[in-house]
C-alpha positions as CSV (number, residue, x, y, z in Angstrom):
1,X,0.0,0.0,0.0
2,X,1.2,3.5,-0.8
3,X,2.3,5.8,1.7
4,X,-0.2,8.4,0.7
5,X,-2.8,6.0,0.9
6,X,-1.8,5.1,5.1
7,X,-2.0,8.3,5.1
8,X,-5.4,9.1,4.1
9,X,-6.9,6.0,5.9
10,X,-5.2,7.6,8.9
11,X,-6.7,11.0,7.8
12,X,-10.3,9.6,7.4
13,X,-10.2,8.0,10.7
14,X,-9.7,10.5,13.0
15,X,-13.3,11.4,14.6
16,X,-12.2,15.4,14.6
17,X,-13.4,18.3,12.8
18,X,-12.2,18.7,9.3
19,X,-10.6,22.0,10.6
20,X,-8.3,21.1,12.5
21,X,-7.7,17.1,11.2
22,X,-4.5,18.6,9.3
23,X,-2.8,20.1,12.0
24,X,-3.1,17.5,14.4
25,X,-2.2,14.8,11.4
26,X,0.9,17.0,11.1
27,X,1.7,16.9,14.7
28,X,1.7,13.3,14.8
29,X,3.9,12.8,12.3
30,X,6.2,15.0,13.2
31,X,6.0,12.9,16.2
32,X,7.2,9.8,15.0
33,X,9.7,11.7,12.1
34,X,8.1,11.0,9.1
35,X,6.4,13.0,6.6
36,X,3.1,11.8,4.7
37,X,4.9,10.3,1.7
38,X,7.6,8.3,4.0
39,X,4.6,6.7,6.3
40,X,4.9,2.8,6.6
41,X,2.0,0.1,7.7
42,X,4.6,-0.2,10.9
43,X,4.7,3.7,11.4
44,X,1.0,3.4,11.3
45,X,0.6,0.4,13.9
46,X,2.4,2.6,16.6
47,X,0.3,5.6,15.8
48,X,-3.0,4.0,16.1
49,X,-1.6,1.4,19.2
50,X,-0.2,5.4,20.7
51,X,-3.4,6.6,20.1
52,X,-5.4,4.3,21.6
53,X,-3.2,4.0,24.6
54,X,-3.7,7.4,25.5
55,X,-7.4,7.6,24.6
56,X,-7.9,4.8,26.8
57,X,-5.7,6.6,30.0
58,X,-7.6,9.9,29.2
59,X,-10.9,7.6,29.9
60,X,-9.8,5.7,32.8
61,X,-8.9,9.5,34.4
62,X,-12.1,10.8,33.6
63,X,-13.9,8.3,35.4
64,X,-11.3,8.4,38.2
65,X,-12.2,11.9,38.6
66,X,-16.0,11.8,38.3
67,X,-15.8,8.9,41.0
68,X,-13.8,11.1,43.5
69,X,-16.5,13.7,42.6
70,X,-19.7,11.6,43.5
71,X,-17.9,10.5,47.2
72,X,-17.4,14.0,47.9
């Protein structure tokens, strides 16, 4: 698969407003040192698995919090 292809599934995967979807995809890959044309399927693994990871912690501390709320 093309590396401007990755790049658009990336793209079109990202549950953000179109405005911004650029500069955020541009931030992560400056991230990880690659530009759009040089993305790789294993680039793309530890963005999504990076991505996750951190959606996943930014859950877990949102329900932390709102727990610690209710037993006030």
């Amino acid at each position: 698969m093309k590396s401007q292809d990755l790049y658009q599934i990336l793209l079109s995967s990202l549950d953000l407003p179109e405005s911004i979807k650029d500069s955020y995809m541009e931030g992560l890959l400056k991230k990880y040192s690659v530009t759009s044309e040089e993305l790789t399927i294993e680039v793309l693994r530890e963005i999504v698995a990076d991505f996750l990871q951190e959606t996943i912690l930014e859950h877990d501390r949102t329900n932390e919090q709102d727990a610690f709320v209710q037993n006030q």
